[in-house]
C-alpha positions in Angstrom: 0.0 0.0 0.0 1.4 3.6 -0.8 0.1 6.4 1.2 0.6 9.3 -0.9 0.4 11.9 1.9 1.6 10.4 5.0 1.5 13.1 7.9 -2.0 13.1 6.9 -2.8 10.0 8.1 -1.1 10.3 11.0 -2.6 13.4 11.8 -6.0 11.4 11.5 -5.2 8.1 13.3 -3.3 10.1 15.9 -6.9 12.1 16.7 -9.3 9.3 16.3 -7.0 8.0 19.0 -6.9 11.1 21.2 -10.9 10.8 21.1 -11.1 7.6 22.5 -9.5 8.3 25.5 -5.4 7.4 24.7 -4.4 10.4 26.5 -0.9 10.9 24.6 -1.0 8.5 21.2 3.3 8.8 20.5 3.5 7.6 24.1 0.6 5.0 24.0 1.9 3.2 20.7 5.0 3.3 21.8 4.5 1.8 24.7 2.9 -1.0 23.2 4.9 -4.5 22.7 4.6 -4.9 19.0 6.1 -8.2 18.9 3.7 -9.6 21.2 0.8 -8.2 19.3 2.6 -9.5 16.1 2.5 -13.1 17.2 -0.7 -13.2 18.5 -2.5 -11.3 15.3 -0.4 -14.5 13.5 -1.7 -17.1 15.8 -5.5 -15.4 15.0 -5.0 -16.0 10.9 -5.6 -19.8 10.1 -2.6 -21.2 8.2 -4.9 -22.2 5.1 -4.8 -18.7 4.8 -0.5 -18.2 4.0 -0.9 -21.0 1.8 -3.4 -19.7 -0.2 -1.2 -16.6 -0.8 1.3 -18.4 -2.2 -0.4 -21.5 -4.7 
């Protein structure tokens, strides 16, 4: 996916996040463990799905 204007969508997802109550987004996201989140959004997608990607 190309985003053509970036700080634009920042600028939005950072203010949908201030309106539901995440106080400080920068701090929030980057607070978050990403590689936790990463492994469990893999162990959510059946594997049937990867290897239908690639046949």
């Amino acid at each position: 996916m190309v985003i053509k204007n970036p700080a634009a969508g920042l600028d939005t997802a950072i203010a949908v996040m201030r309106k539901l109550g995440k106080g400080d987004p920068v701090a929030y996201l980057s607070a978050q463990n990403w590689r936790d989140i990463g492994k469990q959004a893999a162990g959510e997608v059946p594997e049937s799905f990867f290897l239908e990607m690639y046949l």
